[in-house]
C-alpha positions, -999 to +999 in steps of 0.1 A: -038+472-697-075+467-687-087+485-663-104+471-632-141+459-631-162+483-611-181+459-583-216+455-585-232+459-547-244+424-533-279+417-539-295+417-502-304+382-503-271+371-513-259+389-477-284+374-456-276+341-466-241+351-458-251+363-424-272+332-414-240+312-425-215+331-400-247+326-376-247+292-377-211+287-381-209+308-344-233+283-331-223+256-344-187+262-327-203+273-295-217+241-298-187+219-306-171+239-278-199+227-254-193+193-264-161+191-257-156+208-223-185+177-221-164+152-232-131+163-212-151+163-182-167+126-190-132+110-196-120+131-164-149+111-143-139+080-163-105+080-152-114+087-118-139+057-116-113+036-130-089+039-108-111+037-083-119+004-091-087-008-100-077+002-061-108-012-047-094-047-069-062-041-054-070-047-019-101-066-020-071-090-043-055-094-012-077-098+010-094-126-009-060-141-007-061-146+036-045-128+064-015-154+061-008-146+023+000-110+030+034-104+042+033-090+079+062-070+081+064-033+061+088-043+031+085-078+034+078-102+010+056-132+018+075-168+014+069-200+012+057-217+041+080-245+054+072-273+072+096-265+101+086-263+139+085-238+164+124-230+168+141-239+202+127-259+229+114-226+247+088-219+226+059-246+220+030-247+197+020-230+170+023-238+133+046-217+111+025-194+084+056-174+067+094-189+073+108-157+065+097-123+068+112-096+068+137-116+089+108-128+112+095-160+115+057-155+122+037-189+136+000-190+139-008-190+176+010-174+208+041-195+216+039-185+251+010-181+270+026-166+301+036-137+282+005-132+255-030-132+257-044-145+225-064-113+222-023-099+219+006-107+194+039-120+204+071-104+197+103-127+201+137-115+200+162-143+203+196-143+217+223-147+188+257-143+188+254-108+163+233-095+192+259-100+221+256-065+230+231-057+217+198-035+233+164-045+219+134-013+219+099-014+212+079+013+203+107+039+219+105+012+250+140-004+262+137-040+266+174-049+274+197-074+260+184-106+239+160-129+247+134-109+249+095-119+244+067-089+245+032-087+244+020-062+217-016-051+204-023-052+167-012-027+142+024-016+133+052-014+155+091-004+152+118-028+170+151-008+170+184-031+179+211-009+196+246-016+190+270+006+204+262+035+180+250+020+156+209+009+154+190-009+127+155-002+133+125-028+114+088-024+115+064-055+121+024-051+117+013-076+142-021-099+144-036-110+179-032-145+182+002-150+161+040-146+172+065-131+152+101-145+160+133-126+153+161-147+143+181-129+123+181-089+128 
């Protein structure tokens, strides 16, 4: 059995080398730590920029496209344009942008001038046999029973259709100079 070999004490220079290492390990880790609270913060203002842009892209996308590209109704999708006239012999004029949407036919131009300024959009509500009894409202505003035609400034409305108890309510964003015809609520 061999007994154990008594230590000899580190020569100094030996433990200041030591020191200087765990020195300079400590700064070097300070250092990496530095770095990267640099380089979370960098990708952070990256991604932000990003999507940024990629919004920025988004709707400058579409408006590149043209007013008459976009759909004009909240949840509507734009369609193909058809060449179809005006509908009915009331209305006259106009030339049809978007055949269907969101259940509105919407024609470039006011169909009638007696009721819309061109500086105003026209609303049309057409009388249908599902809307026999049938109360049309605007903005919280009764109109009454089908036909109804209303004057409206730009921006987003909501056109409720009471039946009975039961209503189905739609919203339309509106440009001045176009109408928007209801044909099928």
């Amino acid at each position: 059995v061999r007994a154990p070999e008594p230590r000899t004490p580190a020569r100094p220079e030996r433990e200041s080398r030591v020191r200087e290492a765990n020195l300079s390990d400590a700064s070097e880790l300070a250092a990496a730590a530095a770095e990267a609270r640099r380089s979370r913060s960098t990708l952070a203002a990256w991604t932000v920029a990003l999507l940024g842009l990629a919004a920025v892209a988004l709707f400058a996308g579409r408006e590149a496209e043209g007013p008459g590209a976009m759909p004009e109704a909240i949840g509507g999708a734009p369609a193909a344009p058809s060449k179809a006239g005006p509908p009915g012999p009331r209305l006259q004029g106009g030339s049809l942008i978007s055949a269907e949407d969101n259940g509105f036919a919407v024609y470039d131009g006011i169909l009638d001038p007696n009721v819309a300024t061109p500086e105003q959009a026209l609303l049309v509500v057409e009388a249908t046999p599902s809307l026999a009894d049938a109360i049309v409202v605007v903005n919280d505003r009764e109109l009454g029973a089908p036909p109804q035609k209303l004057a409206l400034p730009e921006g987003v409305h909501e056109l409720a259709i009471k039946r009975g108890d039961a209503i189905s309510y739609r919203f339309v964003s509106v440009h001045p100079g176009r109408t928007w015809v209801l044909r099928n609520p």
